[in-house]
C-alpha positions in Angstrom: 16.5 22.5 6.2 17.4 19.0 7.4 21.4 17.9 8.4 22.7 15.3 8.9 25.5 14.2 11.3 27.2 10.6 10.8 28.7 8.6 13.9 30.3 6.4 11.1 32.8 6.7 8.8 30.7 4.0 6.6 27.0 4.0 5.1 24.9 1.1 3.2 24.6 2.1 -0.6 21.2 0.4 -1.6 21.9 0.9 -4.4 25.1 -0.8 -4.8 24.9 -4.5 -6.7 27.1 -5.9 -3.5 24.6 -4.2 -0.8 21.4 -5.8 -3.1 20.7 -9.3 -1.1 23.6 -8.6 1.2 22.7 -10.0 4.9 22.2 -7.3 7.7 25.2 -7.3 10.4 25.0 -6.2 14.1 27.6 -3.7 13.4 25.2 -1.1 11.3 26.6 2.3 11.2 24.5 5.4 13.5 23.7 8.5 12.5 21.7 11.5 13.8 19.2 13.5 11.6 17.8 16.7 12.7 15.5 18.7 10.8 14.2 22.7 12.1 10.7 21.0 10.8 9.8 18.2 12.7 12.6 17.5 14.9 13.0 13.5 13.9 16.0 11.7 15.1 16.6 8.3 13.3 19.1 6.3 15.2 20.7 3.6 12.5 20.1 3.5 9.3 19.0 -0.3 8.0 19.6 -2.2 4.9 16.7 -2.1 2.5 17.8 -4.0 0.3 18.7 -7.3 1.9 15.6 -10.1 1.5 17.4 -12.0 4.2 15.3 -14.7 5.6 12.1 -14.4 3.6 12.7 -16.1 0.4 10.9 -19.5 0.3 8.4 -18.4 3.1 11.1 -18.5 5.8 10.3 -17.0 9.0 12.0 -13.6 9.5 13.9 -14.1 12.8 15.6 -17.2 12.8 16.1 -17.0 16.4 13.7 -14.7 19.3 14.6 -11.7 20.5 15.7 -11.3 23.9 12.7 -11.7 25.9 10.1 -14.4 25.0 7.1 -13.7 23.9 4.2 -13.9 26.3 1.4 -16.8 26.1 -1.3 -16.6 23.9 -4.0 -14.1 24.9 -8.0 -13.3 24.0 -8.2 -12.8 20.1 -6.3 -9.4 19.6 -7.7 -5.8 18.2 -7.1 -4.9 14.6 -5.8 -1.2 13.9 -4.2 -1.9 10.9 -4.0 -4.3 7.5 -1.6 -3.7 4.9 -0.4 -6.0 1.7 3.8 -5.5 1.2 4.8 -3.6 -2.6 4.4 -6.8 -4.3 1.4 -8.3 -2.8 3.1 -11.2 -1.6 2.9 -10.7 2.0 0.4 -8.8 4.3 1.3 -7.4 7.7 -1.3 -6.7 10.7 -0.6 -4.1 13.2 -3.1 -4.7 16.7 -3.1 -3.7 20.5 -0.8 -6.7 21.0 2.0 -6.5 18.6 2.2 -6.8 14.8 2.5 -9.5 12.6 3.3 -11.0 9.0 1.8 -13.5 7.0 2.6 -15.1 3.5 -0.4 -15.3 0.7 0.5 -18.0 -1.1 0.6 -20.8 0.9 -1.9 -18.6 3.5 0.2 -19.0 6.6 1.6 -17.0 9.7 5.6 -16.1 8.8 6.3 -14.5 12.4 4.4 -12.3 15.0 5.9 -9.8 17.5 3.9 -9.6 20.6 4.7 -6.9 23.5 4.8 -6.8 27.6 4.2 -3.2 28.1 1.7 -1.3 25.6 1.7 -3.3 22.6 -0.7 -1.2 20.1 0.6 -1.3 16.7 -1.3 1.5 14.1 1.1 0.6 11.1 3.5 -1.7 9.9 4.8 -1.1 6.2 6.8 -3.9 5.2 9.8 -3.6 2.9 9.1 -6.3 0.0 9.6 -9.7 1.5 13.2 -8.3 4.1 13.8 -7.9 7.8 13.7 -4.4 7.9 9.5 -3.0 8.4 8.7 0.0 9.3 6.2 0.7 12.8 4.3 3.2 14.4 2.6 2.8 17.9 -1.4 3.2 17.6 -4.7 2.6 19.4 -5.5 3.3 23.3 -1.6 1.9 24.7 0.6 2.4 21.7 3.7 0.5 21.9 5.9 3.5 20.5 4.5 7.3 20.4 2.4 8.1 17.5 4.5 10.8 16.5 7.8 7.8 15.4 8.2 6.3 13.2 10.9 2.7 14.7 12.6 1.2 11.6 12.5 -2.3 12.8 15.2 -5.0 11.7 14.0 -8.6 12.6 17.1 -10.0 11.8 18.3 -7.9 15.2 14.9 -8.2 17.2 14.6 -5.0 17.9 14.8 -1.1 16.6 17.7 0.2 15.7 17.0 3.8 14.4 13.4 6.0 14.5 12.3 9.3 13.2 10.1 11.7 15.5 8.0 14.5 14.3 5.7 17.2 16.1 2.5 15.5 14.6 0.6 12.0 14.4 1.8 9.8 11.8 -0.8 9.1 9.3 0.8 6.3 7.0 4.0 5.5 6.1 5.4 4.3 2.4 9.3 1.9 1.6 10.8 1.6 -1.4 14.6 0.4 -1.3 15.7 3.6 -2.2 13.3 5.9 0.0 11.2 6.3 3.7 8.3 8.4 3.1 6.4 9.4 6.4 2.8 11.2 5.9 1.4 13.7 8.5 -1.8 15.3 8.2 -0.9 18.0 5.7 2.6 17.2 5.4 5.0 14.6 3.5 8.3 13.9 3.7 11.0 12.0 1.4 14.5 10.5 2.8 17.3 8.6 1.2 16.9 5.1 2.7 20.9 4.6 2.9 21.4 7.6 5.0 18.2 8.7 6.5 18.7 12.2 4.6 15.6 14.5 4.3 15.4 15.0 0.1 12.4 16.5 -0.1 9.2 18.1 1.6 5.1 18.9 0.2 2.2 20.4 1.6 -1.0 18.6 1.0 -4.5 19.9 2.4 -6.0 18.1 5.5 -4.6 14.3 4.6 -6.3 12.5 7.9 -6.1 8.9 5.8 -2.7 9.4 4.6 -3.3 9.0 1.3 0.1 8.2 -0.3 1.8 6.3 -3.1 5.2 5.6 -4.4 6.3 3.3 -7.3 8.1 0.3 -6.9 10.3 0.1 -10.2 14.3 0.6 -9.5 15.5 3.7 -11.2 11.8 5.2 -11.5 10.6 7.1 -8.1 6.6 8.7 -9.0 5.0 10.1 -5.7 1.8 10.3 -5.8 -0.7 12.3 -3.1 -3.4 14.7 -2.1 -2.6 18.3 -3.9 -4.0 21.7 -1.7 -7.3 21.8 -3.2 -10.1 19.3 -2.8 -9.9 16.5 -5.4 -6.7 17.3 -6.6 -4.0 15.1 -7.2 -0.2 16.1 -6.8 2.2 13.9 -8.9 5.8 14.0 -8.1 8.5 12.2 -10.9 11.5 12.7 -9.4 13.4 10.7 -12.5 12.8 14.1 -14.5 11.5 16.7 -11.9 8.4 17.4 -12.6 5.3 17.9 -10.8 1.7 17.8 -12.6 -1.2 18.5 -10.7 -4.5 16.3 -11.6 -8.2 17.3 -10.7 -9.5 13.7 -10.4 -12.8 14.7 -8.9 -14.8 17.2 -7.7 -15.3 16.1 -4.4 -12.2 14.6 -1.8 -10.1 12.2 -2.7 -11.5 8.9 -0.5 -8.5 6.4 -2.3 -6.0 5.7 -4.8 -3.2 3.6 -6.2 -0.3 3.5 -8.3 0.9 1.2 -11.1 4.4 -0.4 -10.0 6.0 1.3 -12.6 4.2 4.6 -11.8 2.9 5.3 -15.2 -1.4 4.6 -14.0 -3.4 6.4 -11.3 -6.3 5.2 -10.3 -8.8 7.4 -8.1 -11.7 7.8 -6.1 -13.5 10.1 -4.4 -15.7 10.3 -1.6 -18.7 9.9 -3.6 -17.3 6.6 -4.3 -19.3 6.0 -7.6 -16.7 6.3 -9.9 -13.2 5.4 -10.6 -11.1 7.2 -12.6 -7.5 6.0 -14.2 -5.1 8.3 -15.3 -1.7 8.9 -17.0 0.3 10.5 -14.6 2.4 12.0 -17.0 0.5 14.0 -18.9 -2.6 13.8 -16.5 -4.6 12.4 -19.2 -8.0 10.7 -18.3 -7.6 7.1 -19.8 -11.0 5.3 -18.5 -14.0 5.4 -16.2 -15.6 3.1 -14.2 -18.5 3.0 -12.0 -18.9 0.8 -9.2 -22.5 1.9 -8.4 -24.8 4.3 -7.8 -25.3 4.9 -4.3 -22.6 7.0 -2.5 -20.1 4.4 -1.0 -16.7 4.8 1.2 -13.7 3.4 -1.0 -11.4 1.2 1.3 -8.9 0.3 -1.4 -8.4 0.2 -5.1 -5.6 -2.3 -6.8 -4.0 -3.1 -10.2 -3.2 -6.5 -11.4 0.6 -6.8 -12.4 -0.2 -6.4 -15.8 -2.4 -2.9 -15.4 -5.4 -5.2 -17.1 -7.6 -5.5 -14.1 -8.9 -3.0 -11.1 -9.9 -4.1 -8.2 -12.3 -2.2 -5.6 -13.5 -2.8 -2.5 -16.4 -0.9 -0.6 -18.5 -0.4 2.5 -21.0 -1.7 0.6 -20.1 -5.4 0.8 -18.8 -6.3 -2.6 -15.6 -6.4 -4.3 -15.7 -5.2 -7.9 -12.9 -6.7 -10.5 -13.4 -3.5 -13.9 -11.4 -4.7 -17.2 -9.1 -2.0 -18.3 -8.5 -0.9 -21.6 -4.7 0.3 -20.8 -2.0 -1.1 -19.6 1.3 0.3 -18.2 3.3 -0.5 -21.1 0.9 1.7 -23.5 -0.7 3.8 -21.2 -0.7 6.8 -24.1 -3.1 4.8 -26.3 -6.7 5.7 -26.4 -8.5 3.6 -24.0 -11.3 2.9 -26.8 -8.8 1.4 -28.8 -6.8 -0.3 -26.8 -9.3 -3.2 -25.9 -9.0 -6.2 -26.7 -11.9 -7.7 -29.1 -11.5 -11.1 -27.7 -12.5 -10.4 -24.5 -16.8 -11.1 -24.5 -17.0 -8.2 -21.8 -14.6 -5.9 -22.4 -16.9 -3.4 -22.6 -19.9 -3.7 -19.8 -21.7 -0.8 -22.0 -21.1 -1.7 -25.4 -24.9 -2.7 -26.3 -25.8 0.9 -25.7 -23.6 2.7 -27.4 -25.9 3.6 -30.2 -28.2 5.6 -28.1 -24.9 6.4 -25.3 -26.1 10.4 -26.3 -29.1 10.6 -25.2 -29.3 8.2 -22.2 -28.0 9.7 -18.3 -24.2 9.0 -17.7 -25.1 6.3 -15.9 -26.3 4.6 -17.9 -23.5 4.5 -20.1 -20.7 3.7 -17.7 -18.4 0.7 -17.7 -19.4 -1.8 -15.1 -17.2 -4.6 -13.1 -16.6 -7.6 -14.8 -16.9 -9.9 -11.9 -18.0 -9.2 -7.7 -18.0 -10.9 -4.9 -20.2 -10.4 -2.0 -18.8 -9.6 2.0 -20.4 -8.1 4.9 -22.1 -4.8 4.2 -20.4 -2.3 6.6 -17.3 -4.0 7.1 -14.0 -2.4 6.0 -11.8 -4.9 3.6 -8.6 -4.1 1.4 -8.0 -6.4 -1.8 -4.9 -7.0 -4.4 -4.6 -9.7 -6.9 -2.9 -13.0 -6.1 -0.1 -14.2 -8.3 -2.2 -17.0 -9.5 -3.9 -16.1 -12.5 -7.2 -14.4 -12.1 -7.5 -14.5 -8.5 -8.0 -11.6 -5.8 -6.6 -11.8 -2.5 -9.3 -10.2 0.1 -8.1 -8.9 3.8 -10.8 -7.7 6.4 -10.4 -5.3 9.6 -12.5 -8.6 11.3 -9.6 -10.8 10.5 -10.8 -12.3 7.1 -9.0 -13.8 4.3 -10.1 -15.0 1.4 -8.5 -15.9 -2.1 -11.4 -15.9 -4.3 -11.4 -16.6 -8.6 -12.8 -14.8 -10.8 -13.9 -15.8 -14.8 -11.8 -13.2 -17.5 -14.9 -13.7 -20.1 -17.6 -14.5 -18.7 -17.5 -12.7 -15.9 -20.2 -12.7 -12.7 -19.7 -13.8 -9.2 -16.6 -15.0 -8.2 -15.1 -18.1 -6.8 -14.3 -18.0 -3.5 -10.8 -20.6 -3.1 -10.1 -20.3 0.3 -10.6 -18.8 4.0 -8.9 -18.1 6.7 -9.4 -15.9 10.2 -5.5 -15.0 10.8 -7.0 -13.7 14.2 -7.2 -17.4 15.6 -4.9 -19.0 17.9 -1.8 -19.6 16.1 -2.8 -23.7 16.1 -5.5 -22.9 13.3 -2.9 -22.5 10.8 
């Protein structure tokens, strides 16, 4: 049982149309929340819903903190690469610091580099606004691993943090909501007042597997149920929980549809993909991106819910054509394609003998792939250029790369960066 105490008479509404871009002020209200559970203490509650300073790829800070940052040092140590909710921005936690960069123009929005410690193990931005969301990682953590330090940029500095008795595994923002994951534990706050709402037990989460839609008015939590394989969906818009059985084996990956109406879902197998309504737990489609057992980094929609994207230890990044979209995801899947598309269906030339050949055989393939370092660990999303997939690797990789909607094949690759260079390469 969480409670809250207020040192202010006041409290941001995000929700309010005022508080929606408003700027964030020096004079934020503090509060103190204690919970029997996990003992976290959050200092000040931020604005989530101000944008200040990003829009039109403007640096975060207008002006330093305090203290400068320190000169440039040897090429830093990744712990952590994560895209923002609307793929626009991707943030970079190492044993330096953290960082954000913009996708489109590729270029370096503002880095945070610390004296004592420095390790960063997440950073979860909110959108394209001041306010992120860190946790200390890797040999000399910056911050414990057991905080999570709500970080406004605008201010420099942290201004409120929540503690808890176990590591942080991940954490998720929406404007409305903080959602911190623990090994086999979630929790849910109210963003404007740092109030616990709500509490689920997973089984042994050590990836901190969690999702959240992005859509105002329309909160879907998605994460690891208690058994293995199972998935626990959360719509808090009608309270109701369904429970999926995606796969047989442990969940290795998923992701959500903005709106929260698609799951997508792989297991540790990592041979087949599986999207789902998550309202009536309906399997819509099934994809295979190989045979050989693989280790699922990441999985993404495009905006529109027509392409998945999935990246492996094996090297290659598969783009699958799907035959729902967000807006219909109740239609049959078969039906739902569109017959203009020449590869719609990767398997459609064997459908007249789909009985009697093995499953594999008969499985929907990628449309398009593009090859990477075998062994290497990469996270993808689609850029907001048509057809094109934004690709982020733990070695300090981007590339933008194209791909063909018809024909298919290997993609393009558009451009390449190494964000880990001395910040004169950009």
């Amino acid at each position: 049982m969480a409670t809250l105490s207020a040192l202010a008479t006041t409290w941001p509404d995000p929700n309010s149309a005022a508080a929606f871009l408003s700027d964030p002020t020096d004079d934020n209200p503090t509060s103190v929340v204690d919970s029997s559970d996990d003992n976290h203490d959050p200092q000040s509650p931020p604005n989530p819903n101000s944008d200040h300073n990003l829009h039109n790829n403007i640096p975060l800070s207008s002006s330093p903190p305090e203290s400068a940052p320190p000169a440039p040092r040897s090429p830093p140590s990744l712990f952590h690469v994560c895209f923002n909710q609307d793929q626009a921005c991707f943030a970079v936690g190492t044993d330096h610091g953290f960082r954000i960069y913009n996708c489109d123009p590729f270029r370096e929005l503002f880095r945070r580099d610390f004296d004592n410690g420095g390790g960063i193990g997440v950073v979860e931005m909110l959108f394209r606004c001041n306010i992120l969301a860190i946790v200390g990682g890797g040999p000399d953590p910056q911050y414990p691993t057991n905080k999570v330090m709500i970080w406004d940029d605008h201010q420099g500095r942290c201004i409120g943090e929540l503690s808890f008795r176990s590591v942080i595994r991940s954490v998720r923002l929406r404007r409305d909501r903080i959602v911190v994951v623990l090994e086999q534990k979630i929790f849910v706050y109210n963003f404007a007042g740092l109030k616990l709402l709500h509490q689920i037990e997973t089984i042994a989460n050590p990836k901190g597997l969690c999702a959240v839609s992005q859509v105002a008015g329309s909160l879907v939590l998605v994460c690891p149920g208690l058994q293995k394989g199972q998935v626990r969906v959360e719509h808090y818009g009608s309270k109701r929980t369904k429970f999926i059985m995606a796969h047989d084996s442990r969940l290795a990956c998923f992701a959500l549809t903005p709106d929260g109406q698609l799951l997508a879902t792989a297991s540790n197998k990592g041979t087949l993909v599986r999207i789902f309504n998550t309202l009536d737990g309906t399997l819509l489609q099934e994809v295979r991106r190989g045979a050989d057992r693989a280790e699922i980094y990441s999985l993404a929609f495009s905006s529109t819910a027509q392409w998945l994207a999935v990246s492996s230890d094996k090297g290659t990044v598969h783009v699958f054509n799907l035959k729902v979209n967000s807006g219909s995801s109740n239609e049959n899947p078969r039906s739902a394609s569109d017959p203009n598309l020449a590869v719609s269906s990767s398997n459609s030339s064997l459908s007249f003998i789909r009985g009697v050949l093995p499953k594999y055989f008969s499985s929907e393939w990628s449309v398009a792939q593009f090859r990477l370092l075998e062994g290497s660990q990469y996270i993808v999303a689609f850029g907001h250029q048509k057809n094109t997939v934004v690709i982020l690797g733990m070695d300090g990789s981007f590339y933008r790369c194209e791909f063909d909607p018809v024909n298919g094949g290997e993609m393009t690759q558009l451009e390449y960066h190494n964000f880990l260079k001395p910040e004169e390469a950009f």
